[in-house]
ROFIVEX-340009 format. One record per atom (N, C-alpha, C): atom name; residue in one letter; residue number from 1; x, y, z. Coordinates in nm, 2 decimals. Example, Ala and Ser with C-alpha at 12.3 -4.5 7.8 and 13.67 -1.06 7.14 Angstrom:
2
{N,A,1,{1.32,-0.57,0.78}};
{CA,A,1,{1.23,-0.45,0.78}};
{C,A,1,{1.32,-0.33,0.78}};
{N,S,2,{1.28,-0.22,0.71}};
{CA,S,2,{1.37,-0.11,0.71}};
{C,S,2,{1.29,0.00,0.79}};
This chain:
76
{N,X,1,{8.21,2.95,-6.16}};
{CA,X,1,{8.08,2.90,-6.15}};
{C,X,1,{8.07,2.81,-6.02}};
{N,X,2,{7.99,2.86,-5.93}};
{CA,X,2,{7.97,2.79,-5.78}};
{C,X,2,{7.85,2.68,-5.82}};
{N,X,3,{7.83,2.53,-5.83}};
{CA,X,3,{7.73,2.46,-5.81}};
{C,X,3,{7.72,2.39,-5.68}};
{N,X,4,{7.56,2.34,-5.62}};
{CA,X,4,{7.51,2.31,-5.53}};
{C,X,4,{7.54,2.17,-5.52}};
{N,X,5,{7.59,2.12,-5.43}};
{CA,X,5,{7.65,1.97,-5.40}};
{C,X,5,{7.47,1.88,-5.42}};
{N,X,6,{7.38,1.95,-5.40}};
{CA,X,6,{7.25,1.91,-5.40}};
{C,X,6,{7.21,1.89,-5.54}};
{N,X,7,{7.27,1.97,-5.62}};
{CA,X,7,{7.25,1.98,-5.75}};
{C,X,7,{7.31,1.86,-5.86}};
{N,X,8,{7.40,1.83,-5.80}};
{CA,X,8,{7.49,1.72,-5.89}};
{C,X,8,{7.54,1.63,-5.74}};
{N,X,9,{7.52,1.51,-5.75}};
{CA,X,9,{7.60,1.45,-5.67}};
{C,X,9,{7.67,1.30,-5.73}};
{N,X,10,{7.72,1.22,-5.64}};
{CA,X,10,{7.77,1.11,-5.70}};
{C,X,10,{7.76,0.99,-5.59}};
{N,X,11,{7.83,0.88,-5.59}};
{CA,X,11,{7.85,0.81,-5.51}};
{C,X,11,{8.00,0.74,-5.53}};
{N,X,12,{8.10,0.71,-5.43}};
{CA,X,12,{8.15,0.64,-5.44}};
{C,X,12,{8.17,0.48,-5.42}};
{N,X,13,{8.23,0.45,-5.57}};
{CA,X,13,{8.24,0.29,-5.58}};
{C,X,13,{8.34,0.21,-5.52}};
{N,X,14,{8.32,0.10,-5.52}};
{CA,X,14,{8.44,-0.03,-5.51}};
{C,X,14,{8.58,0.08,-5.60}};
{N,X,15,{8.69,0.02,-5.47}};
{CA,X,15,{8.84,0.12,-5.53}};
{C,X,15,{8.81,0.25,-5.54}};
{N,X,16,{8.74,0.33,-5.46}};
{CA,X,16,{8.70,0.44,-5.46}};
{C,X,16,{8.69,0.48,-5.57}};
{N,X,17,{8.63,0.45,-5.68}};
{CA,X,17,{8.59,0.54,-5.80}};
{C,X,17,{8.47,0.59,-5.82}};
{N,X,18,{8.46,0.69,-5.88}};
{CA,X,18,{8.33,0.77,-5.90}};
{C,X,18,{8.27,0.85,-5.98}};
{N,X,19,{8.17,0.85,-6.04}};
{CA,X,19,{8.18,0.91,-6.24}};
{C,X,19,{8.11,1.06,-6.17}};
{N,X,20,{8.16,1.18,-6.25}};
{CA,X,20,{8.14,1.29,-6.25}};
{C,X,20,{7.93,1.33,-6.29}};
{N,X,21,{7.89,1.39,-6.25}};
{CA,X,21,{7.78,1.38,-6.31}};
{C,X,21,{7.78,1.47,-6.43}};
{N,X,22,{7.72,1.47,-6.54}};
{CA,X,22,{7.76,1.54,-6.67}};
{C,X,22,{7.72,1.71,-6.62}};
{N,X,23,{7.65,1.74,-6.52}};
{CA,X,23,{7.64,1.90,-6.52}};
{C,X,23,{7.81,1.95,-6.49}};
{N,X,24,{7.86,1.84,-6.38}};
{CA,X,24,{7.99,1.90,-6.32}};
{C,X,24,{8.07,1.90,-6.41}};
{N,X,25,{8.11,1.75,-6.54}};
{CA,X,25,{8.20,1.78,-6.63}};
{C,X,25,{8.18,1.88,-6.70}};
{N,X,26,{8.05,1.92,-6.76}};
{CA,X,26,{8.03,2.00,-6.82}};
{C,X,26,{8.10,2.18,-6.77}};
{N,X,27,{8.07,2.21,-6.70}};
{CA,X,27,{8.14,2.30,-6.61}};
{C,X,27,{8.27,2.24,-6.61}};
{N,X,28,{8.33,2.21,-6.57}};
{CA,X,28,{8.45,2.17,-6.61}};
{C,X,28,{8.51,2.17,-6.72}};
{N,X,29,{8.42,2.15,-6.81}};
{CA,X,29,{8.49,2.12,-6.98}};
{C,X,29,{8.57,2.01,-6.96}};
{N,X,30,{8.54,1.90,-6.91}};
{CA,X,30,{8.62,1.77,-6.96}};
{C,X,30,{8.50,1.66,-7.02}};
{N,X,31,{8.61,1.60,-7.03}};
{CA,X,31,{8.53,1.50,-7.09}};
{C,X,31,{8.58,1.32,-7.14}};
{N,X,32,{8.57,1.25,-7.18}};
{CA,X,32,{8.61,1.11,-7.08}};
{C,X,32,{8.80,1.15,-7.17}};
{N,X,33,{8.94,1.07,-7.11}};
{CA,X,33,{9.05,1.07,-7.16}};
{C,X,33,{9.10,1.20,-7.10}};
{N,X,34,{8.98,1.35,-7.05}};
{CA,X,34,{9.07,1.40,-6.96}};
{C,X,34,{9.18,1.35,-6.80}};
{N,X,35,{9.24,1.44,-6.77}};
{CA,X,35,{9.29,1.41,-6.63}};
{C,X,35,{9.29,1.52,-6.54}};
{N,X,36,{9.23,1.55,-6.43}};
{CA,X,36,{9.17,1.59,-6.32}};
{C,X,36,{9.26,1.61,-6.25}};
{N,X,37,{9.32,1.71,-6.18}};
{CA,X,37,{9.44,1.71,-6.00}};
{C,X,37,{9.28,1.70,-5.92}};
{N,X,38,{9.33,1.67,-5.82}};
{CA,X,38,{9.24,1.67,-5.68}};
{C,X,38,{9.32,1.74,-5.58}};
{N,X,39,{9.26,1.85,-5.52}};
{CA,X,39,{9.34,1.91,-5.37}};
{C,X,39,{9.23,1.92,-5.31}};
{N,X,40,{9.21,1.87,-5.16}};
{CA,X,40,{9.18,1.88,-5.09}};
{C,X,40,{9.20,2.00,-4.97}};
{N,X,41,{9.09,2.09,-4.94}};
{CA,X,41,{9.12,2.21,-4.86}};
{C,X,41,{8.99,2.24,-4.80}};
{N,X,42,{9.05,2.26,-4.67}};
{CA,X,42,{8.93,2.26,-4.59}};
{C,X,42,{8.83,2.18,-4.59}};
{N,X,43,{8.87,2.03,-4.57}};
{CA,X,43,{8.77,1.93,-4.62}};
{C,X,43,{8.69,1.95,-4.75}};
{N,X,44,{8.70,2.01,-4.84}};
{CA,X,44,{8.63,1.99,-4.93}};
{C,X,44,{8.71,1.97,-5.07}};
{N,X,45,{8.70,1.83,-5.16}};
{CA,X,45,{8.78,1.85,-5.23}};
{C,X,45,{8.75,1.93,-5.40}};
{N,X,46,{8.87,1.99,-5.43}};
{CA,X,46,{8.88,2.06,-5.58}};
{C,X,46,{8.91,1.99,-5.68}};
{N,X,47,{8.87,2.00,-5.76}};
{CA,X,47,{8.90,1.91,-5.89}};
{C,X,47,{8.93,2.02,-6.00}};
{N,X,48,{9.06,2.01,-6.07}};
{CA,X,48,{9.05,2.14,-6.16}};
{C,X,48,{9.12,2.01,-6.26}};
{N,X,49,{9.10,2.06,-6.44}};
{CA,X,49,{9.15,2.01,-6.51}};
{C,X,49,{9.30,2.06,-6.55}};
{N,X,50,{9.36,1.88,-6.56}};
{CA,X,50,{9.53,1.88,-6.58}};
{C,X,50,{9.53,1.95,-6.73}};
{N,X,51,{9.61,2.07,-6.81}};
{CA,X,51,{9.67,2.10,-6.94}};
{C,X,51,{9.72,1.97,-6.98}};
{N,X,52,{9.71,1.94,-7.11}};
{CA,X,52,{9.80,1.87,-7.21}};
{C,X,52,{9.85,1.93,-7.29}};
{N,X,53,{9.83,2.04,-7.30}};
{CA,X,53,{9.91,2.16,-7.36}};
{C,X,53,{9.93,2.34,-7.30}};
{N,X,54,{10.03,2.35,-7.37}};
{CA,X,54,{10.03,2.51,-7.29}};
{C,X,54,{10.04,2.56,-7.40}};
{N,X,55,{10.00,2.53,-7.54}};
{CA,X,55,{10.02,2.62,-7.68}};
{C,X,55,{9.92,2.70,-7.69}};
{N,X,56,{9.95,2.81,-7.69}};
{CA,X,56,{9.88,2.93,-7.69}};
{C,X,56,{9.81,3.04,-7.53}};
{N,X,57,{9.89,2.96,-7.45}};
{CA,X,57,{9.84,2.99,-7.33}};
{C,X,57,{9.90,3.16,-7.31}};
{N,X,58,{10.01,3.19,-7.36}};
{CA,X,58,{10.00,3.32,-7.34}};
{C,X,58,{9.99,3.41,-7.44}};
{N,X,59,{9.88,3.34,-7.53}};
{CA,X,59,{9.83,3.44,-7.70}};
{C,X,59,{9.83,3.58,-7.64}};
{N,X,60,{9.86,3.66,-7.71}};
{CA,X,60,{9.78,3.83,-7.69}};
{C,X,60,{9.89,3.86,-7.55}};
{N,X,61,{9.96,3.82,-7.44}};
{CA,X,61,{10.06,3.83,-7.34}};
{C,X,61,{10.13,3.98,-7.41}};
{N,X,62,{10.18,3.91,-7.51}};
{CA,X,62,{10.28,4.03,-7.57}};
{C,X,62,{10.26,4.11,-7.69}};
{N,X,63,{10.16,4.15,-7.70}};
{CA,X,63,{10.11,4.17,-7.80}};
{C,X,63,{10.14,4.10,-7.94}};
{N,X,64,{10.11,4.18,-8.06}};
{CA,X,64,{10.10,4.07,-8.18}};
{C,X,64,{10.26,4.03,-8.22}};
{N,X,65,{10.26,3.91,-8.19}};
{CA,X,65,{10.40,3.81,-8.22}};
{C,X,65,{10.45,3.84,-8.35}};
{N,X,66,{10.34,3.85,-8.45}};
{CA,X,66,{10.41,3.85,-8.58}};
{C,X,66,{10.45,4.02,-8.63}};
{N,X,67,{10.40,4.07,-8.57}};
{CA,X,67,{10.41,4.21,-8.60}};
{C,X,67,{10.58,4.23,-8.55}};
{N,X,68,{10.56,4.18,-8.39}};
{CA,X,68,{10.70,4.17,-8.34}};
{C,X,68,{10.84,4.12,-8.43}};
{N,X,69,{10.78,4.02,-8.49}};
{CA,X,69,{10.91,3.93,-8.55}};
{C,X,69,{10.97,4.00,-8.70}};
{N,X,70,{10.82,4.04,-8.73}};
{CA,X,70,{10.87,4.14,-8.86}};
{C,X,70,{10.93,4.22,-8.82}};
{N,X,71,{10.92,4.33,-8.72}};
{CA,X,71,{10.99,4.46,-8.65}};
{C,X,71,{11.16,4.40,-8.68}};
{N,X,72,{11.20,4.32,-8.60}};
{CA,X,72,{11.28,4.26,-8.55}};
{C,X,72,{11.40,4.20,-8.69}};
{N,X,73,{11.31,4.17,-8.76}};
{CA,X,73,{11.36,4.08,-8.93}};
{C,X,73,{11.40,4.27,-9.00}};
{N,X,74,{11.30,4.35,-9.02}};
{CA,X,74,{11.33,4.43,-9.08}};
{C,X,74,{11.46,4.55,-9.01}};
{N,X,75,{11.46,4.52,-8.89}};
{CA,X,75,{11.59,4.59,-8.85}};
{C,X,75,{11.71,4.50,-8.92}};
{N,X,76,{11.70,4.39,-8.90}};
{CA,X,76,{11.85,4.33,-8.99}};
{C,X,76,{11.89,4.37,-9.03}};
């Protein structure tokens, strides 16, 4: 999802801080106690949300796990 810098903007504060406006978190899917990377490229910076987990990140990758483990149990 591409949004309009015109569409959401912000200001920065004292200590450079700056609150997300709720369209952007929203698009983002964060929300306060997340943690954000920032990269900067081509002057413009990215903000993508940090994982606190990777459980279940590769669900469905290998097909069905438990089907696998039974295969695997019943050769024993």
């Amino acid at each position: 999802m591409t949004m309009s810098l015109s569409d959401d903007s912000t200001t920065i504060r004292k200590r450079n801080q700056l609150t997300l406006p709720a369209g952007v978190a929203a698009a983002l899917g964060v929300g306060e106690g997340d943690v954000l990377s920032i990269e900067v490229e081509g002057g413009a910076a990215i903000l993508r949300p940090v994982r606190r987990s990777y459980a279940g990140v590769l669900e469905g990758v290998y097909g069905d796990a438990d089907a696998f483990v039974k295969r695997e149990r019943d050769e024993w």
